[in-house]
KEKE-43538 format. One line per field, with one value per atom (N, C-alpha, C): atom name; x, y, z; residue number from 1. Coordinates in nm, 2 decimals. Layout:
BEGIN
a = c(CA / ...)
c1 = c(X / ...)
c2 = c(Y / ...)
c3 = c(Z / ...)
k = c(NUM / ...)
//
This chain:
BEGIN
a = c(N / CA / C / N / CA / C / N / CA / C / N / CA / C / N / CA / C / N / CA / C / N / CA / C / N / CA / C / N / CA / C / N / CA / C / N / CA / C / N / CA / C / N / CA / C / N / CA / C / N / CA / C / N / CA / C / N / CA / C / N / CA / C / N / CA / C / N / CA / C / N / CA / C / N / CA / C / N / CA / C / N / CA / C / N / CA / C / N / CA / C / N / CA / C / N / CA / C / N / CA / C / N / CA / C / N / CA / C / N / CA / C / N / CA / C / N / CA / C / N / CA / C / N / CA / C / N / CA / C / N / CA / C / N / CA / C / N / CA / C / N / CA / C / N / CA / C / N / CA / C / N / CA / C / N / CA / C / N / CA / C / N / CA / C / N / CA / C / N / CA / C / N / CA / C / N / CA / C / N / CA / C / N / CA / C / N / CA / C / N / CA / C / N / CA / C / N / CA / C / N / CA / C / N / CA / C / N / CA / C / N / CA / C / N / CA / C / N / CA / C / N / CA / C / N / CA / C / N / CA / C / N / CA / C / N / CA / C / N / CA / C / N / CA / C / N / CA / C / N / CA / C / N / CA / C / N / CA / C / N / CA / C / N / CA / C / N / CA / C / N / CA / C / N / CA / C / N / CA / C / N / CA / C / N / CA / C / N / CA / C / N / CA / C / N / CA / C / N / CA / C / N / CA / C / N / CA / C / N / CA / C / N / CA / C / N / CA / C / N / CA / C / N / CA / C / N / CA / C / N / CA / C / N / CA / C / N / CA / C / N / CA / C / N / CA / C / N / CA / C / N / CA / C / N / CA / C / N / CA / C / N / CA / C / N / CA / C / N / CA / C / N / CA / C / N / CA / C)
c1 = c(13.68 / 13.77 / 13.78 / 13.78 / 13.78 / 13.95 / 13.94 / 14.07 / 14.13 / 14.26 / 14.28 / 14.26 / 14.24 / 14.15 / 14.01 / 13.93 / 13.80 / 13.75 / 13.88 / 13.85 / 13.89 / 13.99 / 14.01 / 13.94 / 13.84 / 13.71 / 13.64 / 13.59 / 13.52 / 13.40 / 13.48 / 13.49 / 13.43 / 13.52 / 13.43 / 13.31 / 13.29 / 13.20 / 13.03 / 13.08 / 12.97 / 12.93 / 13.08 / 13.01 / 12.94 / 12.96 / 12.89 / 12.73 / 12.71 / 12.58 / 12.52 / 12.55 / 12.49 / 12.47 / 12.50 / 12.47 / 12.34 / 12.37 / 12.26 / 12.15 / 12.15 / 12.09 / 12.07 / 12.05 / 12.05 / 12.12 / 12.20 / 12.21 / 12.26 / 12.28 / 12.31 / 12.48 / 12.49 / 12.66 / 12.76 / 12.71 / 12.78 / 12.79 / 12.66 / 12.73 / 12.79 / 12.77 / 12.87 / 13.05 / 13.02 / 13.16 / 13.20 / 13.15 / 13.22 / 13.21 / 13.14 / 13.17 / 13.26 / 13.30 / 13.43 / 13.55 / 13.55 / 13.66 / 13.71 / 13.55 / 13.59 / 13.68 / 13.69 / 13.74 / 13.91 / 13.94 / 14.12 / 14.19 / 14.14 / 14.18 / 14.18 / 14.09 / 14.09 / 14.19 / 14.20 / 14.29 / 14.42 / 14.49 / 14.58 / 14.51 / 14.44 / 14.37 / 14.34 / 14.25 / 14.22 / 14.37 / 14.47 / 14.59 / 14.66 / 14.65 / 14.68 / 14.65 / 14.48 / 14.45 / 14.48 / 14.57 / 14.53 / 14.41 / 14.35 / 14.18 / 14.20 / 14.30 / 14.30 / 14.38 / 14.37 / 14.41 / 14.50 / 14.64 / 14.78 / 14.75 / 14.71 / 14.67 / 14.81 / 14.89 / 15.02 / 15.09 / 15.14 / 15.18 / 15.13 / 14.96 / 14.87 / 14.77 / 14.75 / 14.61 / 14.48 / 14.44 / 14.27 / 14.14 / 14.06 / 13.94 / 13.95 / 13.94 / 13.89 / 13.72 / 13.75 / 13.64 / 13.50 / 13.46 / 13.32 / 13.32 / 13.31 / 13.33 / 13.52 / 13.59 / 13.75 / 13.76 / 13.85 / 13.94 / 13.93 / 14.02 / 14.04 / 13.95 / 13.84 / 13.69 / 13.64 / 13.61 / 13.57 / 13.65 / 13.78 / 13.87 / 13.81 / 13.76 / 13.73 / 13.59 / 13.51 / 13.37 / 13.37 / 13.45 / 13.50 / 13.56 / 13.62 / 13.65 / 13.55 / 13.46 / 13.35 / 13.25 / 13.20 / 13.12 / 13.15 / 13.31 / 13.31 / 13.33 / 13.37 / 13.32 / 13.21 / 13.10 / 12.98 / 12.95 / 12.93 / 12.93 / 12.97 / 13.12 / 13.18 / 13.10 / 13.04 / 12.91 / 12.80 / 12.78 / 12.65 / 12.68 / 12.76 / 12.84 / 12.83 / 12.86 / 12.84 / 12.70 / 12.62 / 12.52 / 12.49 / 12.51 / 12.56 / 12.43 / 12.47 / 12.40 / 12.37 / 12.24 / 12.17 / 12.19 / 12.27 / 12.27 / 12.22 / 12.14 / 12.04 / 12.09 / 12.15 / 12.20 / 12.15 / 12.02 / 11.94 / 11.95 / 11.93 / 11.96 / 12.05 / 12.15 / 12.27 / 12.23 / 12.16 / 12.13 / 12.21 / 12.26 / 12.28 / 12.22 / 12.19 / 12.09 / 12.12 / 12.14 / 12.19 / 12.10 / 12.15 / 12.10 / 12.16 / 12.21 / 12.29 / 12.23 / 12.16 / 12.07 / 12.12 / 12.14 / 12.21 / 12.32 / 12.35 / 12.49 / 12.59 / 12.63 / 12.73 / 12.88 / 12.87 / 12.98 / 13.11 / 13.18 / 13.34 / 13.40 / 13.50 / 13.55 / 13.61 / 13.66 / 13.73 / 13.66 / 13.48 / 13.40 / 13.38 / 13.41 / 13.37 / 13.47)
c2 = c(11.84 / 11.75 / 11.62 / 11.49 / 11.38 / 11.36 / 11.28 / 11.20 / 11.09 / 11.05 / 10.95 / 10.84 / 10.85 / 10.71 / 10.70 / 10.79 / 10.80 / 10.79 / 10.83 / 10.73 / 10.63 / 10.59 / 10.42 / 10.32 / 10.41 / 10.33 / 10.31 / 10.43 / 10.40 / 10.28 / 10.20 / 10.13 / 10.01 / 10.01 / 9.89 / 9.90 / 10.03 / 10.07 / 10.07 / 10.11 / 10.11 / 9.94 / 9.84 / 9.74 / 9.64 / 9.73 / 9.65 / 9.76 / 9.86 / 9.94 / 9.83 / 9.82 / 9.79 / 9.62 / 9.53 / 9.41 / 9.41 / 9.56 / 9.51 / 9.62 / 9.72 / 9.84 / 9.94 / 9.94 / 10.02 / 9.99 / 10.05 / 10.06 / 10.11 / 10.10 / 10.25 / 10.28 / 10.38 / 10.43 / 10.36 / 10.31 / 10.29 / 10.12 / 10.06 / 9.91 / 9.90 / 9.99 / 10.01 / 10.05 / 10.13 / 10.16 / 10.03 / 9.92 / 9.83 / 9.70 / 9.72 / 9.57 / 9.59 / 9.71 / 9.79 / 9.74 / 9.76 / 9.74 / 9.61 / 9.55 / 9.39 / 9.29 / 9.40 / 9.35 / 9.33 / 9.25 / 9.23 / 9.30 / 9.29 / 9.33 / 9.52 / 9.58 / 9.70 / 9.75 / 9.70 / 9.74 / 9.84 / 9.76 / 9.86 / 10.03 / 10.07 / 10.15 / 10.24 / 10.18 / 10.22 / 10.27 / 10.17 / 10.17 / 10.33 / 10.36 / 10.50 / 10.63 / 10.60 / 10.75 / 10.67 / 10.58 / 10.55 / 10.50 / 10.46 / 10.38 / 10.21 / 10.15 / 10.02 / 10.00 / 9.92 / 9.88 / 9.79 / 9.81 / 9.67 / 9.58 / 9.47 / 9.39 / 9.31 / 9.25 / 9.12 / 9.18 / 9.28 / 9.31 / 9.28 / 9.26 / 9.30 / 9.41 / 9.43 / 9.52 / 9.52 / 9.55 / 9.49 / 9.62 / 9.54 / 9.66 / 9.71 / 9.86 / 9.90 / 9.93 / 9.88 / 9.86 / 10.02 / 9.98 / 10.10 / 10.23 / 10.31 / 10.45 / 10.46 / 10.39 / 10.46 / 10.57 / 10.64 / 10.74 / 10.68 / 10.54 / 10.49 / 10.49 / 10.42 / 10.38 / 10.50 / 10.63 / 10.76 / 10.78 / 10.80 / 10.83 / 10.75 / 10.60 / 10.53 / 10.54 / 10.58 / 10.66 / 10.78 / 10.84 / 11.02 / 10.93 / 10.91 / 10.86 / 10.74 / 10.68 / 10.63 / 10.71 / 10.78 / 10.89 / 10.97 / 11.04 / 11.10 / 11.00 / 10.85 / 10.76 / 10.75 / 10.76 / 10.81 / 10.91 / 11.02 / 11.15 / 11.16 / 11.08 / 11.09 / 11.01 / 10.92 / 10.77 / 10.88 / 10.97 / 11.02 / 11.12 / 11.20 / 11.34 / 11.23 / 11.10 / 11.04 / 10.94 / 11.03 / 10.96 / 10.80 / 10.77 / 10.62 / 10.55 / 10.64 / 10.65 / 10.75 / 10.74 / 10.86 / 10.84 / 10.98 / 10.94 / 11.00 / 10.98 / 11.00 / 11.09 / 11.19 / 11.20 / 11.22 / 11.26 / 11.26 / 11.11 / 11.05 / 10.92 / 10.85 / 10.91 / 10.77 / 10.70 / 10.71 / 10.58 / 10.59 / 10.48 / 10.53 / 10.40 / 10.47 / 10.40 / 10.38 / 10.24 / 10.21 / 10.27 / 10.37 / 10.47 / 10.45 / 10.33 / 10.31 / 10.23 / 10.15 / 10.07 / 9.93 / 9.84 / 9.73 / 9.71 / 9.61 / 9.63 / 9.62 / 9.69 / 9.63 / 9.74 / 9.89 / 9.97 / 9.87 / 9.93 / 9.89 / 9.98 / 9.98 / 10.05 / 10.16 / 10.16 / 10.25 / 10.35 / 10.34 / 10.43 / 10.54 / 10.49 / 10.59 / 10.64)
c3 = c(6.94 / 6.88 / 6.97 / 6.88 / 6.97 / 6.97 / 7.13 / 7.12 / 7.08 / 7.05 / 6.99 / 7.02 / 7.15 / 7.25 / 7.20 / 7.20 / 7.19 / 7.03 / 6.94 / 6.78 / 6.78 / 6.86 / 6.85 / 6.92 / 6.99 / 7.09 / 6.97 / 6.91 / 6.83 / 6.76 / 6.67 / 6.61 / 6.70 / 6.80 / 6.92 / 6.96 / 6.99 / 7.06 / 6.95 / 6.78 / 6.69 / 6.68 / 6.69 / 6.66 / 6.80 / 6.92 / 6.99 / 7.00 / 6.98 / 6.98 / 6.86 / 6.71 / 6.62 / 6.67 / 6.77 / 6.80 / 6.89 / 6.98 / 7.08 / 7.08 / 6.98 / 6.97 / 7.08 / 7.19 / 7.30 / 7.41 / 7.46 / 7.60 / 7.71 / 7.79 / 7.90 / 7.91 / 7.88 / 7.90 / 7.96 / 8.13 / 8.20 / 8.18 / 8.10 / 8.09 / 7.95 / 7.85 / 7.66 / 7.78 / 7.90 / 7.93 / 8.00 / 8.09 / 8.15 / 8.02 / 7.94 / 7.90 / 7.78 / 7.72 / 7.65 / 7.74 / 7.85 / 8.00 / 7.96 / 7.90 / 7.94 / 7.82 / 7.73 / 7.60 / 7.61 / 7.63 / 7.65 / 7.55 / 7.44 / 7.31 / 7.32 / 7.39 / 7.46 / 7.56 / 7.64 / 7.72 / 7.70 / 7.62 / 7.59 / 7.55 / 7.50 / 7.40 / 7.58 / 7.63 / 7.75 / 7.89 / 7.86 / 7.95 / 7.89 / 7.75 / 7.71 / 7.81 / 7.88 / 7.93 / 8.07 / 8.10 / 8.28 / 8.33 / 8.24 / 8.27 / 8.29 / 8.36 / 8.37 / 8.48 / 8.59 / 8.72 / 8.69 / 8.79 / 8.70 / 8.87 / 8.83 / 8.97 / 8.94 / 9.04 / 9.00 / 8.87 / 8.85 / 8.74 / 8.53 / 8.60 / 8.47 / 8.48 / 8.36 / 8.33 / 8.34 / 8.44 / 8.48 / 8.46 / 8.44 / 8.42 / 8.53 / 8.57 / 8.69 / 8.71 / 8.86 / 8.91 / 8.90 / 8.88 / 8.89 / 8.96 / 8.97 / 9.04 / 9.10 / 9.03 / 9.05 / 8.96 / 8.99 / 8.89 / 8.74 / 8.77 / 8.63 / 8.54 / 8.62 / 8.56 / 8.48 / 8.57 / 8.51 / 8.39 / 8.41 / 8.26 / 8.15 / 8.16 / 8.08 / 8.03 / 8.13 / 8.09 / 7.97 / 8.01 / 7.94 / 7.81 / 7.80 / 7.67 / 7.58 / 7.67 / 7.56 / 7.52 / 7.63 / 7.59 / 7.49 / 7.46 / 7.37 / 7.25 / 7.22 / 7.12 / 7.09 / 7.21 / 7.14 / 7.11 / 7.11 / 7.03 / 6.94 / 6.91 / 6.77 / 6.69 / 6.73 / 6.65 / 6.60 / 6.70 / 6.69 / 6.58 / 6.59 / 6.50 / 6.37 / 6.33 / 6.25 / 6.18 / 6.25 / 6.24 / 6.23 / 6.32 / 6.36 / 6.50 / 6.58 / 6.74 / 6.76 / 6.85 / 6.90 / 7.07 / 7.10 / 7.26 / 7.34 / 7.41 / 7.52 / 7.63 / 7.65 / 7.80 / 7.90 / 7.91 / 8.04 / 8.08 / 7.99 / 8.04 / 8.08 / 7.98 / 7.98 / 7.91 / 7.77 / 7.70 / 7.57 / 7.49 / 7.36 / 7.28 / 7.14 / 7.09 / 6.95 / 6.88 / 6.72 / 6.68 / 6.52 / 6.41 / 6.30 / 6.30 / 6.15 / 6.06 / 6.07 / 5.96 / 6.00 / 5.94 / 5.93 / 5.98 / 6.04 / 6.10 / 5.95 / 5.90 / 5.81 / 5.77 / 5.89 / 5.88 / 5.94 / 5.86 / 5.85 / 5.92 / 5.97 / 6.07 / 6.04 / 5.86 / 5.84 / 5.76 / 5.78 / 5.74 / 5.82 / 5.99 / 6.07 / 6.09)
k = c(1 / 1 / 1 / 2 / 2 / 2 / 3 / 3 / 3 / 4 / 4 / 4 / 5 / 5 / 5 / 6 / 6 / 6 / 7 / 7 / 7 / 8 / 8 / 8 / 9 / 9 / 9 / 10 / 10 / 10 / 11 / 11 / 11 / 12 / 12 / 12 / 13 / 13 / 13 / 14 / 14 / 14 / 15 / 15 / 15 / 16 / 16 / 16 / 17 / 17 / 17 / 18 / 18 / 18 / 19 / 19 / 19 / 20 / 20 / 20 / 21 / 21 / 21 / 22 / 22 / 22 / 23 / 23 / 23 / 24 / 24 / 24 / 25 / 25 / 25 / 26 / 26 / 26 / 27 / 27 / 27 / 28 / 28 / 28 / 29 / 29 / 29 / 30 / 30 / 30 / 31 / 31 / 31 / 32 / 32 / 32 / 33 / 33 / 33 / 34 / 34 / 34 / 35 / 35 / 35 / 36 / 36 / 36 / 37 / 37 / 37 / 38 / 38 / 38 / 39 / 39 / 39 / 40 / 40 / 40 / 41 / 41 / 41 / 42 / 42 / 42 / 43 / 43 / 43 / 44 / 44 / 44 / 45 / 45 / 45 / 46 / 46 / 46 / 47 / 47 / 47 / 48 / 48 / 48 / 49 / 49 / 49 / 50 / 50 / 50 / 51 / 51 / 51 / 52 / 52 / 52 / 53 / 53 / 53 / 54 / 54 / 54 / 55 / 55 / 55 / 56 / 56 / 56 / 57 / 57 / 57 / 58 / 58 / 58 / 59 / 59 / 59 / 60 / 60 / 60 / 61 / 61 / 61 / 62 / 62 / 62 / 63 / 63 / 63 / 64 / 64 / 64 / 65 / 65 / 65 / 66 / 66 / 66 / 67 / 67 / 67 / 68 / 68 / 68 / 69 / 69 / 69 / 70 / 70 / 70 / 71 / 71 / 71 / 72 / 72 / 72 / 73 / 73 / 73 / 74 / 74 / 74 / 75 / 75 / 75 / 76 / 76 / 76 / 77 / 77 / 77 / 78 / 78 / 78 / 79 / 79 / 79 / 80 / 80 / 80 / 81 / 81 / 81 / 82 / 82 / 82 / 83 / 83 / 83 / 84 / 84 / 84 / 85 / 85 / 85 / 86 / 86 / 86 / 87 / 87 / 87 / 88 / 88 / 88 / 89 / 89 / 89 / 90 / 90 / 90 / 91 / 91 / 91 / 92 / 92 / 92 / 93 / 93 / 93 / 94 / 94 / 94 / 95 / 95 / 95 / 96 / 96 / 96 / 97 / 97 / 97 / 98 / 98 / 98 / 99 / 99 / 99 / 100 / 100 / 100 / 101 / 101 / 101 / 102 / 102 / 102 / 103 / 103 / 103 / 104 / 104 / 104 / 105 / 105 / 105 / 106 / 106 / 106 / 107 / 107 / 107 / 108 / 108 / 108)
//
């Protein structure tokens, strides 16, 4: 069962796979980090660093960061369970399997 973080990743996460078609876990997880408009979504599991009293991506190999890993990874699996992305795990890669970019958010 996915979490409710990890279907509300979702949707970000299909539409940035279907822009760039492949790529490795750890940069679909930091450049998700990088999305302001995310944050909150991520501030839910404790995946965001409060620097001066805001919300900041955390840095690479923190606690935070990992929480934020775990929860895109399972947005991908949910892509993939939807036939959407195919994800690589020996690798760490995940790879656009949808056709066209043209899924709507409230398909997945």
């Amino acid at each position: 069962m996915i979490s409710a973080v990890s279907y509300r990743l979702a949707p970000a996460a299909a539409k940035y796979l279907c822009q760039r078609r492949s790529v490795g876990l750890y940069r679909l997880v930091d450049d998700l980090l990088k999305d302001s408009s995310l944050l909150p979504v991520f501030a839910e599991l404790g995946a965001v660093e409060v620097v001066g009293g805001a919300p900041m991506a955390p840095r690479p190999g923190t606690p935070e960061w990992w929480r934020a890993y775990s929860a895109v990874r399972d947005a991908a699996l949910y892509l993939e369970a939807r036939g959407v992305v195919k994800y690589l795990p020996k690798l760490e890669v995940v790879n656009w399997a949808g056709g066209p970019c043209r899924l709507a958010p409230q398909r997945l």
